[in-house]
Every structure is written in C-alpha cells, then in structure tokens.
matplotlib code that plots the C-alpha trace (Angstrom):
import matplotlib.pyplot as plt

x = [95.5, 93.9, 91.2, 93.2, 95.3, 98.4, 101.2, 102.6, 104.7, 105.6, 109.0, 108.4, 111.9, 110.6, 112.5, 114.3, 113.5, 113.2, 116.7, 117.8, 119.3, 121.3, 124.6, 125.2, 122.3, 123.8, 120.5, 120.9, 117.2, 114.4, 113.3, 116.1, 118.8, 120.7, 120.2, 123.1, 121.2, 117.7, 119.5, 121.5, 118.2, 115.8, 119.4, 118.9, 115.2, 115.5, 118.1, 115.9, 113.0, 115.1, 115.8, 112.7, 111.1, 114.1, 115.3, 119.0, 121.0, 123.0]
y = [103.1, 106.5, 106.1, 105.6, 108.7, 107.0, 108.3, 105.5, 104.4, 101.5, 101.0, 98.2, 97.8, 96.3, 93.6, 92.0, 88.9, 87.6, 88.0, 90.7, 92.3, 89.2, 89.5, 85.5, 84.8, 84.4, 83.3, 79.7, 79.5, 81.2, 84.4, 84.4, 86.8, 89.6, 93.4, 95.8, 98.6, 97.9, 96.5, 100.4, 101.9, 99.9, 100.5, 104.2, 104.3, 101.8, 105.1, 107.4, 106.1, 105.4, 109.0, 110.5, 108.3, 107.5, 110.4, 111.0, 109.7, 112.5]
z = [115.2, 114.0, 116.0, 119.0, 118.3, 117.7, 115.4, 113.8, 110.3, 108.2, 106.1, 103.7, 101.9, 98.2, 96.4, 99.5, 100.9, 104.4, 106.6, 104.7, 107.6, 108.4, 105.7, 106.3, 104.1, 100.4, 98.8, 98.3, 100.0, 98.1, 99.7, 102.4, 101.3, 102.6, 101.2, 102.1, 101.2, 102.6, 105.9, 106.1, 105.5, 108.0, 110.7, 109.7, 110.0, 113.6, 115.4, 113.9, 116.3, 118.9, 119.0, 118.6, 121.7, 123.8, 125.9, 125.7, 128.1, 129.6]

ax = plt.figure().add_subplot(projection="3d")
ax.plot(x, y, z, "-o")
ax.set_aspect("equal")
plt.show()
C-alpha cells in the first residue's frame, strides 16, 4: 500500500468478538457478541470516510 501511494487506515476495536455490530447477538456463541460501544465507534469511524471520499450531495 505505501509503495503504491495509497493513504489508508485500520480500526481494530480490541476485546469484541465477531458480529459486534449486529445487537441480536447476546453471546450464547463463543466469539459472537454484540459491543454497543465498539459498534458506535466503527458507525462513527464508517461516516467519517464516507465523508472524506464521497462528495456531498447538494
């Protein structure tokens, strides 16, 4: 990616497990649980892009 020029990031949201945006997931499967606060953070983090590489609609 560097060496192609391209700007680029990666969230990793510690401590959650897969499906953690998903709030029907209550756990009962090991590693599949919902996070409220990782899954306002990564919703956060997904407009934030969309922002910065969509152009506005106007």
């Amino acid at each position: 990616m560097h060496a192609a020029g391209v700007a680029w990031q990666m969230h990793l949201y510690g401590g959650v497990g897969h499906s953690f945006t998903d709030p029907s997931h209550d756990g009962l499967r090991p590693g599949i649980r919902y996070d409220r606060r990782s899954d306002e953070r990564s919703w956060k983090a997904m407009i934030d892009l969309f922002e910065e590489v969509l152009p506005a609609s106007r």
